[in-house]
N, C-alpha and C positions, 0 to 999 in steps of 0.2 A: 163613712170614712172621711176624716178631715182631710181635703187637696192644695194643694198649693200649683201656682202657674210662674212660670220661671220664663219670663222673658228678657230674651237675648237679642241685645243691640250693641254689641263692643265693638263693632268696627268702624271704620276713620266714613265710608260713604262714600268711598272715591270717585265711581261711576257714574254719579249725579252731576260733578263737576263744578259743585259750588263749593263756597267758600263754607256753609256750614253744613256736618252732617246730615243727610236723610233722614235719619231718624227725627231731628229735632224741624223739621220742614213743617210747616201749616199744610194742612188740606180741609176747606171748609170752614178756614178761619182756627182752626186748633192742632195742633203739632200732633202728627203722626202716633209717635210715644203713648200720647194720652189717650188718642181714642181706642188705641189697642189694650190699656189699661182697663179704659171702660166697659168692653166689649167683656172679657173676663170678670167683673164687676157686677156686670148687670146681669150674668149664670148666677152668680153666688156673689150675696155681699160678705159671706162668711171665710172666703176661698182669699190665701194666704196669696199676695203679690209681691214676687220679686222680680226687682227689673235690673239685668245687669248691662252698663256701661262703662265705658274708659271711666278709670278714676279721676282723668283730669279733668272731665267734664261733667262730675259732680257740681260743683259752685255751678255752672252753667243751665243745668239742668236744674236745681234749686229756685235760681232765678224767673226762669221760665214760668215752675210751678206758681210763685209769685205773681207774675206780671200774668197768666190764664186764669188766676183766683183757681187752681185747681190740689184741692185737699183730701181729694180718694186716697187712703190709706196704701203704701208698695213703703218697702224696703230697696236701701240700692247695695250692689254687690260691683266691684270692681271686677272689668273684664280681663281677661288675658290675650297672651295678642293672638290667638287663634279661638275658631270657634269654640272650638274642644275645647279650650282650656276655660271660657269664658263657661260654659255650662258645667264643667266642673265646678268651677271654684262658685256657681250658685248653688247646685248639691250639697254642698260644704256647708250652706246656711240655713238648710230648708231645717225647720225645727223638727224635734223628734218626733212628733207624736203628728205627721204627714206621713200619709202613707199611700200619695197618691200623687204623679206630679204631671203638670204638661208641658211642654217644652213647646215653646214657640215664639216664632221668629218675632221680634219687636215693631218691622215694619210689615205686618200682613192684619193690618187692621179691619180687614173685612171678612174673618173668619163667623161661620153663624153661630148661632144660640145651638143649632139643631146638632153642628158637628163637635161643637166643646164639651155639648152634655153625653152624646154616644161615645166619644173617646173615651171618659171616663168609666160608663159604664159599661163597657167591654174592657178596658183594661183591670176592672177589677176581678173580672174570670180568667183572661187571660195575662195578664202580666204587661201586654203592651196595644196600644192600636194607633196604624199610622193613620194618616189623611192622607189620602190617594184622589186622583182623578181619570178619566179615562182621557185618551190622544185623542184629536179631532183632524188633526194630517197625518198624510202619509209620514214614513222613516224611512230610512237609510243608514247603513250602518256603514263606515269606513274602514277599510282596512291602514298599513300601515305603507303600503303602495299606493294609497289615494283612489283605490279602487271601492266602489259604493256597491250593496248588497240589499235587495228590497229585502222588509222586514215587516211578519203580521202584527200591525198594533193593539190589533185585541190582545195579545200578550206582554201591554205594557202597561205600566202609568205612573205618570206625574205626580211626585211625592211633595205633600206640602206639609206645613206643622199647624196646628199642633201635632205632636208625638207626647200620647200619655203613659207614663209607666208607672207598675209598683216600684214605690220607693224604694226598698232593700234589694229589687234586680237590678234597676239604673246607676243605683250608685255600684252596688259590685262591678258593674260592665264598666265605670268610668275609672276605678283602680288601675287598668293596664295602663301602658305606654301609647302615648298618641301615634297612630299612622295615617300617613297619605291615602288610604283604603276608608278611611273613616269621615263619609261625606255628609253624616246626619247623624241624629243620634238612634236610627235605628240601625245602622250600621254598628254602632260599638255594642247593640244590645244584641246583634246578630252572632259576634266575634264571638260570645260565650257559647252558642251553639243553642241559642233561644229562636223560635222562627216565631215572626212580628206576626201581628196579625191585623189587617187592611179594614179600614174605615172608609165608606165613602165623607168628601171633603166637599166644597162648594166651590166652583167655577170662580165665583168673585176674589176669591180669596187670596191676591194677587200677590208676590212679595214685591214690595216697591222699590226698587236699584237703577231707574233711568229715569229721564224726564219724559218718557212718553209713557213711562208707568205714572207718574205724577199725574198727567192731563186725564189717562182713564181715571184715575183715583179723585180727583178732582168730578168725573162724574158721578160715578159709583156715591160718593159724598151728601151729591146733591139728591142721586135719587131716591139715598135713605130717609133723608129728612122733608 
C-alpha cells in the first residue's frame, strides 16, 4: 500500500521564546524539520513526504534547505492557523493513489523505526493506530472548585504522533466543522464514531516546545549518533 507522512509544523513556536521558530532550531548541528524528515525517509525511501508550514516561511525554509545542502525529496503545503486546519489542508494534497497516511508532529524527531513501521501495519486492519505511552507519575484530577482527586494511571496514557490512518477514514473525519473537542487528530477520527486503536510509542519521542526540551534533545541527538 503506497503511505505518505504528513508532517505538521504551522505554528509561530512561541514557547521557545526565540526570535525563530522551533521547528526551524539546529539540534546536533541540523534543524529539527530535517531530521524529522529523515527519520520517515529512512522507513521508506519510497513513502511520500509532506511537510506543512506557515506559507510565509516557505522562502525561509528554502533557504535553509540550501545553506544544510539538504535535498531528501518533501513537498511543502501551507498551514492554517490552527492545527486542524493545518492537517486538513495537507489531506487536500496527499495524492490519490495514498492510501495510507501518518500524521505527525514536525517537532518529535525522535519517533523510531520500530513505531513508524507498526503504526502502519495495524492501521492497515484497522483503520487507525495511535502512539501511546504508559504514565510514570502519579495523577490527579481537578475539579472545577480546585479540589484534586487521586486517579489509577494504569488507566491512562500519553498520546503521541505518529497517528496513522486509512486515507479515505481521515479525510471523511476532517470534512466536519472544527471544534475545541478536537485535540489530535484521533479525536476527529473518533467524532465519526470510529474507536482508534493504540500502539505502543517510544519514550524518547519527545515533542519539542521549551528550551529544556531543546537541551534533552540536544542529548537524545548526541546519543544516536
Amino acid at each position: 500500500m503506497r503511505k505518505a507522512a504528513l508532517l505538521v509544523a504551522g505554528g509561530k513556536g512561541t514557547r521557545m521564546g526565540g526570535a525563530i521558530a522551533k521547528q526551524y532550531l539546529p539540534i546536533g548541528g541540523k534543524p529539527i524539520l530535517m531530521r524529522t524528515l529523515e527519520v520517515f525517509y529512512k522507513y521508506d525511501a519510497q513513502i511520500d513526504l509532506i511537510l506543512v508550514i506557515p506559507a510565509t516561511d516557505f522562502d525561509y525554509w528554502n533557504q535553509l534547505c540550501k545553506t544544510y545542502n539538504f535535498t531528501l525529496p518533501h513537498h511543502l503545503v501551507a498551514g492554517g492557523e490552527s492545527r486542524f486546519q493545518s492537517v486538513r489542508n495537507g489531506l487536500k494534497e496527499l495524492a490519490n493513489s495514498i492510501e495510507l497516511v501518518a500524521i505527525h508532529d514536525g517537532v518529535r524527531p525522535f519517533v523510531s523505526q520500530e513505531v513508524i513501521s507498526k503504526s502502519f501495519q495495524v492501521a492497515i486492519d484497522s483503520g487507525s493506530a495511535i502512539a501511546v505511552v504508559p504514565l510514570k507519575d502519579s495523577i490527579r484530577r481537578l475539579n472545577e472548585t480546585g479540589e484534586s482527586f487521586f486517579q489509577e494511571r494504569q488507566f491512562f496514557r500519553l498520546v503521541q504522533t505518529p497517528q496513522t490512518f486509512q486515507v479515505g477514514k481521515i479525510k471523511k473525519a476532517f470534512e466536519v466543522d472544527e471544534s475545541d473537542k478536537f485535540t489530535d487528530d484521533a479525536t476527529v477520527y473518533e467524532h465519526q464514531g470510529w474507536q482508534v486503536t493504540l500502539i505502543p510509542g517510544n519514550l524518547e519521542n519527545i515533542k519539542i516546545t521549551t528550551p529544556e526540551d531543546m537541551r534533552y534533545a540536544e542529548f537524545l541527538a548526541g546519543s544516536a549518533e
